[in-house]
C-alpha positions as a printed Julia matrix, in Angstrom:
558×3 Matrix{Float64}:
 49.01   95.84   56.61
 51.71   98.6    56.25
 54.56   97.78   53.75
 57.68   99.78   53.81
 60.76   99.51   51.93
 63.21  102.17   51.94
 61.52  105.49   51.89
 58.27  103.89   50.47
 55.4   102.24   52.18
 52.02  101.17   51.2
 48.87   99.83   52.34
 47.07   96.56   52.26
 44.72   94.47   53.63
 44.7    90.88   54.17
 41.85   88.14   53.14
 40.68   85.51   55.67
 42.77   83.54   54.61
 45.41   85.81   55.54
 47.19   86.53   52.33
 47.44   90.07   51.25
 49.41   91.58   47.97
 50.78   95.34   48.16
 51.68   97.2    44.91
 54.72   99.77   45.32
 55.12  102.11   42.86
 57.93  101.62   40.26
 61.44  102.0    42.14
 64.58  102.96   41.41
 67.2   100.23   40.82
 69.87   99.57   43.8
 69.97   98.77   47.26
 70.21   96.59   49.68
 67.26   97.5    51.44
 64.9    96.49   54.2
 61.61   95.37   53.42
 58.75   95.79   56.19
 55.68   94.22   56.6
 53.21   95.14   59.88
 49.5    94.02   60.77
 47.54   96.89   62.04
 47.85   94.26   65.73
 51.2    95.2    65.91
 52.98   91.59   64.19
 55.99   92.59   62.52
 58.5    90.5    59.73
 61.55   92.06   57.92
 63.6    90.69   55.02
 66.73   92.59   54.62
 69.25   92.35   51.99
 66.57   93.41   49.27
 67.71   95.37   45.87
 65.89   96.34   43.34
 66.76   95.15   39.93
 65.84   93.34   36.65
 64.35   89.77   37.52
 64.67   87.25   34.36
 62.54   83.77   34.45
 64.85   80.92   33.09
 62.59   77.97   32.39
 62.7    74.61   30.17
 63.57   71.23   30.82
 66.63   69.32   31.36
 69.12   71.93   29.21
 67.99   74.48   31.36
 67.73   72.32   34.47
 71.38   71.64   33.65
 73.38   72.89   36.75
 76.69   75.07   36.69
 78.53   71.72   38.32
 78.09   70.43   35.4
 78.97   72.41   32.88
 82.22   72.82   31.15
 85.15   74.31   33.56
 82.85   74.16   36.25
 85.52   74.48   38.79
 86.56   78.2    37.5
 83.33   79.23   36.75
 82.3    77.86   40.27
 85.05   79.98   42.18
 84.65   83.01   40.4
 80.55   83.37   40.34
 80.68   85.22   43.74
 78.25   88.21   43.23
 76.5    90.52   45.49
 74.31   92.21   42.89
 73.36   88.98   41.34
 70.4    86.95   42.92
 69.39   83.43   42.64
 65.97   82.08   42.7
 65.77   78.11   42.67
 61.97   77.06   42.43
 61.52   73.03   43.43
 59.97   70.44   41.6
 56.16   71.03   41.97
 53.45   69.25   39.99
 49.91   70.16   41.07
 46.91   68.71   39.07
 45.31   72.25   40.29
 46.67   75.98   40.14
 48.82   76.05   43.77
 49.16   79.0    45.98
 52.76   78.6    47.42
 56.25   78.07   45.72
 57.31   74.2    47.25
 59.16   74.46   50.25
 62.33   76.08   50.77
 62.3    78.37   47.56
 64.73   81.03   48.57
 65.85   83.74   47.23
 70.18   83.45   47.37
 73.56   85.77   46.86
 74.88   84.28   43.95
 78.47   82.56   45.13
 80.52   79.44   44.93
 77.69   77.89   47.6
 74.25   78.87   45.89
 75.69   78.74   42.12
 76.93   75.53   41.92
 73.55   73.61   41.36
 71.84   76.75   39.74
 71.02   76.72   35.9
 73.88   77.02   34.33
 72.44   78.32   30.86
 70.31   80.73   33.25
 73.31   82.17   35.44
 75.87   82.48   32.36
 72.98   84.8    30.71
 73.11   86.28   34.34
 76.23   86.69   35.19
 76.93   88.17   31.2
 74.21   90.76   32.08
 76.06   91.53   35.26
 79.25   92.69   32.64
 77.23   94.89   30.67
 74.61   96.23   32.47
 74.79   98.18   35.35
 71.68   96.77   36.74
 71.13   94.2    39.82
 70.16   91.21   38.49
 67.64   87.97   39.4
 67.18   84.49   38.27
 64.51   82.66   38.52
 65.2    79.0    37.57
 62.28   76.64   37.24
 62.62   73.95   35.03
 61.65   69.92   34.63
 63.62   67.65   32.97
 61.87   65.64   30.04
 59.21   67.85   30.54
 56.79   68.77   27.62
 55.39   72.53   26.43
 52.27   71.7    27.22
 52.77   71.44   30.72
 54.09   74.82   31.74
 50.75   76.64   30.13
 48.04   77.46   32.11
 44.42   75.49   31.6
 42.87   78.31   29.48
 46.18   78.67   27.41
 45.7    75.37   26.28
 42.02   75.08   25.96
 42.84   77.53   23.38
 45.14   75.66   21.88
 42.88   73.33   21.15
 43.1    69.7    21.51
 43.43   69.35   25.26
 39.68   69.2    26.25
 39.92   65.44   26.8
 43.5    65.37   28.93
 42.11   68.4    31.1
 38.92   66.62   32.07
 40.57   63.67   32.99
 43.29   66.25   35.3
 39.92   67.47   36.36
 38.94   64.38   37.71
 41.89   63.21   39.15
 42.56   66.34   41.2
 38.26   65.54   42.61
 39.26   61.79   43.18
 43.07   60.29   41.72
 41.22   56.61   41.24
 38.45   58.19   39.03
 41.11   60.6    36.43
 43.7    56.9    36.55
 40.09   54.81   35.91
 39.78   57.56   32.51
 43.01   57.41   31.61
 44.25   53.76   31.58
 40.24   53.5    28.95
 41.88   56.28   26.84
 45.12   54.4    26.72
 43.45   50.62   25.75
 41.92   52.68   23.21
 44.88   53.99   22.06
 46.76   50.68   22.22
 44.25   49.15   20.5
 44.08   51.34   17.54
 47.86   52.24   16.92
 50.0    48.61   17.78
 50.04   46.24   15.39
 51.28   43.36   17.97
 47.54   44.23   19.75
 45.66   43.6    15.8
 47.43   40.38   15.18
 45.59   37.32   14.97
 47.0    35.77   17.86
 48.16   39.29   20.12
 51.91   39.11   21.49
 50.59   40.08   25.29
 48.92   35.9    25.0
 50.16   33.56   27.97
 50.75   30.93   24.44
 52.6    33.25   21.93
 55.59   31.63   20.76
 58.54   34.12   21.04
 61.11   31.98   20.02
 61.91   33.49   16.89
 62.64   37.08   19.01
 65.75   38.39   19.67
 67.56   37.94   23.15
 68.14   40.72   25.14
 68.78   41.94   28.95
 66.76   45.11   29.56
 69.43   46.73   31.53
 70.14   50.04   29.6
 67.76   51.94   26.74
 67.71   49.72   23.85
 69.33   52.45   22.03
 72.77   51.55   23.86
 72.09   47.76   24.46
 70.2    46.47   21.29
 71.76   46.45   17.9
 70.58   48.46   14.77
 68.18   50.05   17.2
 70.4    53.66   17.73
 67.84   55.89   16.92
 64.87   54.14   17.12
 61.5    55.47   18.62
 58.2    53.74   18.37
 56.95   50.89   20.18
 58.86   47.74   21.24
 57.61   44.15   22.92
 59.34   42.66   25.58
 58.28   38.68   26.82
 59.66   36.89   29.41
 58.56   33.96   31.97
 58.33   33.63   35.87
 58.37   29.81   37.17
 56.12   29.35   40.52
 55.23   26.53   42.61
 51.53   25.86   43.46
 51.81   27.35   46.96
 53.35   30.64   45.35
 50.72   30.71   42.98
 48.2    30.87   45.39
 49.2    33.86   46.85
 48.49   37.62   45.91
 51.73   39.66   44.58
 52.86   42.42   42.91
 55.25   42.8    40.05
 57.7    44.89   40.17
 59.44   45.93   37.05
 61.84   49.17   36.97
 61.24   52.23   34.58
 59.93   51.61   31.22
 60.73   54.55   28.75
 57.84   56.21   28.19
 54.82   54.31   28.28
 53.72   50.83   28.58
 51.13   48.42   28.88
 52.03   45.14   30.98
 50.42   41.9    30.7
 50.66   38.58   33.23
 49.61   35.42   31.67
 47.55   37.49   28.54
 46.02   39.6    31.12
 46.32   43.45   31.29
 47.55   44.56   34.95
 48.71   48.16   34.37
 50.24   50.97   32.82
 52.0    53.85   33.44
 54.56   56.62   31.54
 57.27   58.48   32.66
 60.91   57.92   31.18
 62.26   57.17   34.95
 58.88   55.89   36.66
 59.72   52.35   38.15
 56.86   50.14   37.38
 55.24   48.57   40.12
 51.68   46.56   39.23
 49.23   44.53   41.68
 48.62   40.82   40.99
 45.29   39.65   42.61
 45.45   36.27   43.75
 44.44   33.88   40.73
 46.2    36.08   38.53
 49.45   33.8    38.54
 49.14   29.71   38.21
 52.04   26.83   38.85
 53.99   26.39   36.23
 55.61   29.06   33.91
 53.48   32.3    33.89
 54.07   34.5    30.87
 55.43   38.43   31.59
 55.01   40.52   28.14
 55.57   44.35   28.24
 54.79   47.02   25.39
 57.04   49.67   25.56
 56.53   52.48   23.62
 59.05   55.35   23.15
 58.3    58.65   21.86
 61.5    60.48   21.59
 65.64   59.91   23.03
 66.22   56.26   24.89
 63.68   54.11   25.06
 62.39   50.61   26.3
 62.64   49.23   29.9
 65.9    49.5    31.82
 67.51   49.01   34.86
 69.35   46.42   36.97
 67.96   42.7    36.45
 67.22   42.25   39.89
 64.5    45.04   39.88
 62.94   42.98   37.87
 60.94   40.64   40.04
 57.63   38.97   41.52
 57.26   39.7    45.15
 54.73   37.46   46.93
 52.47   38.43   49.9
 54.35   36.41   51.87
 57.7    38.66   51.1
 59.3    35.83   48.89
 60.96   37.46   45.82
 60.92   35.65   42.7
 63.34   36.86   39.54
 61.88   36.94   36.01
 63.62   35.03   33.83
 66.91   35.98   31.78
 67.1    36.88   29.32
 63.91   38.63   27.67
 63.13   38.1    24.5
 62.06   41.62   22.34
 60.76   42.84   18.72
 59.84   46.12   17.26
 56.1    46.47   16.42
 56.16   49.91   14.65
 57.7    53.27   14.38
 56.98   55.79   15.96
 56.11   57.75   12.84
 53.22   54.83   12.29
 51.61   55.68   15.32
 48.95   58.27   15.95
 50.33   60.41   19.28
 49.71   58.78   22.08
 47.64   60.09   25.06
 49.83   61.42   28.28
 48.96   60.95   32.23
 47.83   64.56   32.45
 48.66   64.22   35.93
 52.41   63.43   35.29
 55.04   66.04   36.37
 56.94   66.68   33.1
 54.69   64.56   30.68
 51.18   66.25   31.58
 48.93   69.18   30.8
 49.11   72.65   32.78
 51.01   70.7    35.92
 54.18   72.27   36.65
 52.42   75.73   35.31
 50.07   75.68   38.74
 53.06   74.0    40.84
 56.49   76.11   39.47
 54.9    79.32   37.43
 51.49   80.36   38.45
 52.47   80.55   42.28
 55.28   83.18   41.49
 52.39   85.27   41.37
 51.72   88.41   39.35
 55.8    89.0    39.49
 57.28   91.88   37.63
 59.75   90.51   35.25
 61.89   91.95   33.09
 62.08   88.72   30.78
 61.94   84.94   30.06
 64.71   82.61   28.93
 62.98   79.32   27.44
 65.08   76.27   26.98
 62.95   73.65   25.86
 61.69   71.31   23.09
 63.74   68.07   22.92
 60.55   66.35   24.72
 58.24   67.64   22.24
 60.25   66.27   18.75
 57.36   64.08   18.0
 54.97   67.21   17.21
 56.82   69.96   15.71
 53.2    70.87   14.1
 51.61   71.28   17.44
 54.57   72.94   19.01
 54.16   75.2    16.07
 50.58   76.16   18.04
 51.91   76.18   21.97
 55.19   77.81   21.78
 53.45   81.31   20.84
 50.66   80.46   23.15
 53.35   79.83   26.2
 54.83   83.42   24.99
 51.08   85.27   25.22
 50.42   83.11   28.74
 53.62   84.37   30.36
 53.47   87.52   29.41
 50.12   88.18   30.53
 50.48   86.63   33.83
 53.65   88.68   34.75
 53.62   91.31   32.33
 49.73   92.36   32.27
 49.95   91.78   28.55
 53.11   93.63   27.41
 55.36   91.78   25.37
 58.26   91.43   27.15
 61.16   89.85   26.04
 60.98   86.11   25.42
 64.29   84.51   24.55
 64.26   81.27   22.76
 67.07   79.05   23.04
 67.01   76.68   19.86
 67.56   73.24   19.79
 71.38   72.24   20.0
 72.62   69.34   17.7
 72.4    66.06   18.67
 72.58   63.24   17.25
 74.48   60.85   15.03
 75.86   62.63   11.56
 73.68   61.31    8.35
 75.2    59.65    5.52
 72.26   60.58    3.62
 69.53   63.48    3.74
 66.45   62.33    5.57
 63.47   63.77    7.15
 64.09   65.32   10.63
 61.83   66.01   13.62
 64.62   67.67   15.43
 65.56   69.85   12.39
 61.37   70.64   11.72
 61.27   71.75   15.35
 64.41   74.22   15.41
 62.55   75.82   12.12
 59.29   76.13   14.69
 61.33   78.16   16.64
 63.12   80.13   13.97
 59.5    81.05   12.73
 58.1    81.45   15.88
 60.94   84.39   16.95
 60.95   85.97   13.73
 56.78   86.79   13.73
 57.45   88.24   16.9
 59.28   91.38   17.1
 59.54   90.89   20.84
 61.28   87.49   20.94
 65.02   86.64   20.1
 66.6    83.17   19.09
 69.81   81.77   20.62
 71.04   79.27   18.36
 72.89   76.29   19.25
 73.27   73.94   16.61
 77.19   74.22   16.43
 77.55   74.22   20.29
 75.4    70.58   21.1
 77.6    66.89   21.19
 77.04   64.64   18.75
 76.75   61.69   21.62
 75.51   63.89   24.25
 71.86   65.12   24.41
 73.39   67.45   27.26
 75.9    69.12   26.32
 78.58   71.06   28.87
 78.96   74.55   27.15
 76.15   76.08   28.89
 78.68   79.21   28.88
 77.96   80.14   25.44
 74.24   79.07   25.33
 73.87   81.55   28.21
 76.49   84.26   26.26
 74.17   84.31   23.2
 71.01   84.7    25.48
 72.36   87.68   26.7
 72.96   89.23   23.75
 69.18   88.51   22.53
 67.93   89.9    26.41
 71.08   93.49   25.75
 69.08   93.93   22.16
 65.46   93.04   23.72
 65.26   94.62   27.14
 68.31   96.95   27.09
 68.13   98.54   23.98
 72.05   97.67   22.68
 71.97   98.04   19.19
 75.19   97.13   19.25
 74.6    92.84   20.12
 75.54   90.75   18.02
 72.47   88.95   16.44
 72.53   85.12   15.08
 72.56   85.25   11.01
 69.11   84.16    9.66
 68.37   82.78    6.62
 66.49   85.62    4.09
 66.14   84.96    0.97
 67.44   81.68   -1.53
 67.36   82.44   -5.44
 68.42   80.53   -8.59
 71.84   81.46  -10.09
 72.99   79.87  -12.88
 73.33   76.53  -12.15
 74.07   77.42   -8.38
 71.57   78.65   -5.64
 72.48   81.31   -3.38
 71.18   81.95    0.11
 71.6    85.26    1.76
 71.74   85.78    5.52
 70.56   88.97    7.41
 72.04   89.99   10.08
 75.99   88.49    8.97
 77.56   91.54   10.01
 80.85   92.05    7.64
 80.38   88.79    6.51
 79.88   85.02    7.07
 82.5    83.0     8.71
 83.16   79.32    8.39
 84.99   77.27   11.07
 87.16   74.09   10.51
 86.54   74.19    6.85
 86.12   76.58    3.98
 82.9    75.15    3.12
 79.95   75.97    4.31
 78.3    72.36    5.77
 74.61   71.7     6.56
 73.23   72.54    2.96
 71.19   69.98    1.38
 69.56   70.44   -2.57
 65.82   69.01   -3.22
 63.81   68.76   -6.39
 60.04   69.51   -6.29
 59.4    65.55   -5.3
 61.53   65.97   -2.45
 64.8    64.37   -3.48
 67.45   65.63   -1.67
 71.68   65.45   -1.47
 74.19   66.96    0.35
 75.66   69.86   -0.95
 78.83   72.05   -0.07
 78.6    75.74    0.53
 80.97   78.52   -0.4
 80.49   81.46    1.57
 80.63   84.96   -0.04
 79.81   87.77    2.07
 76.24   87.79    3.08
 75.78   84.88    1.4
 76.19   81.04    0.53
């Protein structure tokens, strides 16, 4: 093979497989240019339109995924994103229980404009399009990011075997890529094993899956909407919640082989017919779909009982009523009763973590790293942008492990080891306000990332805990998410000593009665906005008793 592009050209040679990598020498920024490539037979393909540039890897899950159509004054920003030195690269949805060769489908890359920007990350082309401003530098995006998806799955197998604690969920991935039946067969043991240990409702003396259990003392409820929004007093509740309903069928019905059909169940759950297990299954948005053998359903009133178990945002099963149903071999459809009846078991907090699908786009192990990451091949990149975390609340501990280990893996697949910028976009607020100080998964995980950024002199923190929505888990102003990632990549990657950097907390001593916290990094001094207080401060004794306290900001410090 002969590569040429612009006054360069290199050899190569292909494999038998006919794939074939040429390495150019490092090139001078600019363009467009044509890019050659020729077999020694004489076969011939050109790509024009090429520049050379800076290339930036935005990756996450749904905060990243989060399009430009969706963000705040999406109209404007729309119309005005035309660009011809900014370039848009959108990889697909790929989850491959083995590292994959080829980006999915279609993965092109795109002039940035009112066409190709619209459903592009809007955090990634903001940081983009702010680069564009100050740098006179083509730039490209990469965008590849799953929505509810967890750290774990964007690191490659060895990353995580290093990790530790992923032996078991990589065997079983193992298996199911050899034979799918074998790695489910694996899982679904793990997960009775799991249900077994952790739910009280499965240690009881009579178990709330039996045909007999007498639910009449539940509360009513139609599983339409995450019990978050449609159950009372349970706003911000994750852990693991029953659901039991009944099915009425005659004796030629009952007879017959079915299916059950159930809609999604947020995140995992166990189902039960008549006080038999007949599947489970995870994923926030999965619809559950289970087969009934014939025999498994009687005349009469069969019982329907569902554990649901949530580990972080809504929870529980949802969707319309009527895709709740029993469909019969012979096509007859049969709705389950209305309404359900449902009780908490236990918190979420009382539960040991439970084992993932490792198989599951979004919810797995190393997935969407050998679908979305690992086929971008040894790409030179100037940087990553990493918008992620939400999914991964329930561990901040072992996030505390994978989030440097994600920053080594990257960088030595597209970096050869140098540490190359890694930008950090911390955990926006969410949530509703707290009347009282209380432990905080959300708030343990943002400090993961503050200490993760600040051992590494290569990484930078965009902080977003004044621009989130209260009500909102998503929220619109992607423009200033993507603003303060810029100014981490100008410091990082451009050498600006002049960006702005987000205050950090660096040192808290006693004073008098008061205790003052000073803040590197506050420029001329600390600002306040819609108050003169400084809010967010709590006081704690030794033993962990904690209030609310207002802060009064004084240069550098509060």
């Amino acid at each position: 093979m002969t590569v040429r592009l612009a006054s360069w050209s290199v050899e190569a040679r292909a494999d038998a497989s006919g794939r074939w990598t040429a390495h150019l020498p490092t090139l001078t920024q600019g363009g467009p240019y044509d890019l050659t490539a020729e077999a020694s037979g004489g076969t011939r393909q050109t790509l024009n339109d090429i520049l050379v540039g800076d290339v930036w890897l935005c990756s996450g899950q749904s905060n990243m995924e989060f399009m430009v159509q969706q963000s705040t004054n999406f109209g404007t920003e729309i119309a005005n994103s035309a660009d011809q030195a900014l370039r848009l690269l959108n990889v697909g949805r790929s989850n491959l229980p083995q590292p994959g060769q080829a980006l999915p489908e279609g993965t092109t890359w795109a002039v940035a404009g009112p066409q190709t920007a619209a459903r592009f990350s809007a955090a990634c082309f903001f940081m983009g399009q702010q680069l564009r401003r100050t740098q006179d530098v083509p730039i490209g995006l990469i965008a590849a990011s799953w929505g509810g998806s967890v750290i774990e799955d964007w690191l490659d197998e060895a990353s995580l075997r290093t990790a530790g604690d992923y032996d078991q969920s990589l065997s079983i991935l193992a298996a199911y890529a050899r034979d799918p039946s074998e790695g489910v067969a694996m899982w679904s043991d793990m997960a009775d094993r799991w249900w077994a240990a952790n739910d009280p409702a499965m240690k009881a003396a009579k178990p709330w899956s039996a045909s007999d259990f007498d639910d009449s003392g539940w509360r009513a409820v139609t599983p339409e909407g995450f019990w978050e929004t449609s159950i009372p007093d349970m706003t911000v509740f994750d852990g693991i919640g029953w659901y039991r309903t009944t099915v009425t069928l005659t004796e030629a019905q009952a007879r017959q082989a079915a299916r059950i059909e159930l809609g999604p169940v947020d995140d995992i759950d166990a189902t039960f017919v008549n006080g038999r297990k007949v599947g489970d299954s995870q994923g926030w948005d999965t619809p559950r779909t289970y087969a009934l053998p014939a025999g498994s359903l009687h005349a009469g009133v069969n019982s329907i009982a569902i554990s649901a178990l949530d580990i972080a945002g809504g929870g529980g099963a949802w969707g319309p009523a009527a895709d709740k149903r029993i469909v019969l071999a012979d096509g007859t459809i049969v709705p389950l009763s209305q309404p359900w009846r449902f009780k908490v078991s236990a918190a979420i907090d009382d539960v040991a973590r439970p084992p993932m699908a490792p198989w599951m786009g979004g919810s797995g192990v190393t997935t969407l790293y050998n679908g979305m990451i690992g086929p971008l091949g040894p790409y030179a990149v100037t940087g990553f942008a990493w918008y992620q975390g939400e999914a991964n609340t329930g561990d901040p501990d072992g996030y505390a492990r994978l989030l440097p280990a994600l920053m080594q893996n990257w960088r030595e697949r597209f970096g050869e080891g140098r540490p190359l910028p890694f930008l950090v976009v911390q955990l926006a607020n969410f949530g509703p306000a707290s009347s009282q100080p209380h432990p905080s998964a959300w708030a343990r995980l943002r400090e993961v990332q503050r200490e993760v950024v600040a051992a590494d002199p290569h990484a930078g923190l965009a902080v977003a805990i004044d621009i989130g929505d209260r009500y909102d888990i998503h929220p619109t102003n992607k423009q200033q998410v993507g603003r303060r990632l810029s100014l981490e990549a100008r410091r990082l990657a451009y050498g600006d000593t002049t960006a702005a950097r987000t205050p950090a907390p660096l040192t808290a001593t006693r004073d008098g009665d008061r205790v003052r916290v000073r803040f590197d990094h506050a420029g001329p001094g600390l600002l306040t906005t819609g108050s003169n207080q400084a809010v967010g401060f709590e006081l704690c004794t030794a033993d962990d008793a904690c209030r609310f306290t207002p802060g009064m900001v004084e240069g550098d410090a509060v």
